[in-house]
N, C-alpha and C positions, 0 to 999 in steps of 0.2 A: 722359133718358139719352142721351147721345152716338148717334150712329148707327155710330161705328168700334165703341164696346161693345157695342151689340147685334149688331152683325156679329159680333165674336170669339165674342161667347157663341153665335150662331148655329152658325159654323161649329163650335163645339167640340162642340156638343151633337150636331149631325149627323155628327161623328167619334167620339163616343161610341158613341152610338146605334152606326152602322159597325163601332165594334173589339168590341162587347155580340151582332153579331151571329154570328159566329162561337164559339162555344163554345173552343175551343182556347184563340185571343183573350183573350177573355172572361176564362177560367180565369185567363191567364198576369196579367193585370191585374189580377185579385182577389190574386191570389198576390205578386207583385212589390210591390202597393201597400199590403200588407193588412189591406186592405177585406174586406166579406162582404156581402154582396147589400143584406141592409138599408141598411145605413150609404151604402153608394152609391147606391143609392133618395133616402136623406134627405137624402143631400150634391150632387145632382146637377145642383143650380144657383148652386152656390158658386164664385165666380169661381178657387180654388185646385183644389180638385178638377179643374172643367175642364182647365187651363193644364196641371193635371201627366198627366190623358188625353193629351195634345197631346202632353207629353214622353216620354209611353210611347209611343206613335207613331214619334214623330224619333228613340228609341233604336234602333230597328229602320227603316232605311230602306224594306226590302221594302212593308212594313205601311203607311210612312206616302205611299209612292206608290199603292200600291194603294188607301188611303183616299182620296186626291189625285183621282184617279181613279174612285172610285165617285163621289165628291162633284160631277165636273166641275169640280174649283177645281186652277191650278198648287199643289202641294208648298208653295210659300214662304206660301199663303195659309195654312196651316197654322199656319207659323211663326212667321208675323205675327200671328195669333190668340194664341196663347200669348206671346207678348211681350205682346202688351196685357191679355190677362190676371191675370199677373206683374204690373202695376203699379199693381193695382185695390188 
């Protein structure tokens, strides 16, 4: 596997992980996507799943800096993650 795709999927997963730990988050993702817990459990290494974590992210700027930020990664890496996601 490429090293730039294990990168995207890395960072997606630890932006997952991120927006899963806030409850509110959490909720609005399940809700906006709708997913139910399971299914996001069984989906949570599917390169589309990720990419559109990422998109719910970038829909809300607050959220996707604040992620930017726990993560120590600039915002674009984010966005760069879900581009390369997208073209898996």
């Amino acid at each position: 596997m490429p090293a730039q795709q294990t990168n995207a999927e890395a960072v997606a997963l630890n932006a997952l992980a991120w927006t899963l730990g806030d409850p509110a988050r959490a909720q609005r993702l399940l809700d906006l996507s709708g997913l139910d817990v399971a299914e996001l459990r069984a989906r949570a290494g599917e390169p589309a799943l990720l990419a559109a974590a990422l998109g719910f992210l970038e829909a809300h700027e607050p959220d996707l800096l604040a992620c930017a930020d726990a993560l120590g990664i600039p915002p674009s890496d984010l966005t760069a993650a879900r581009a390369a996601l997208e073209t898996r």
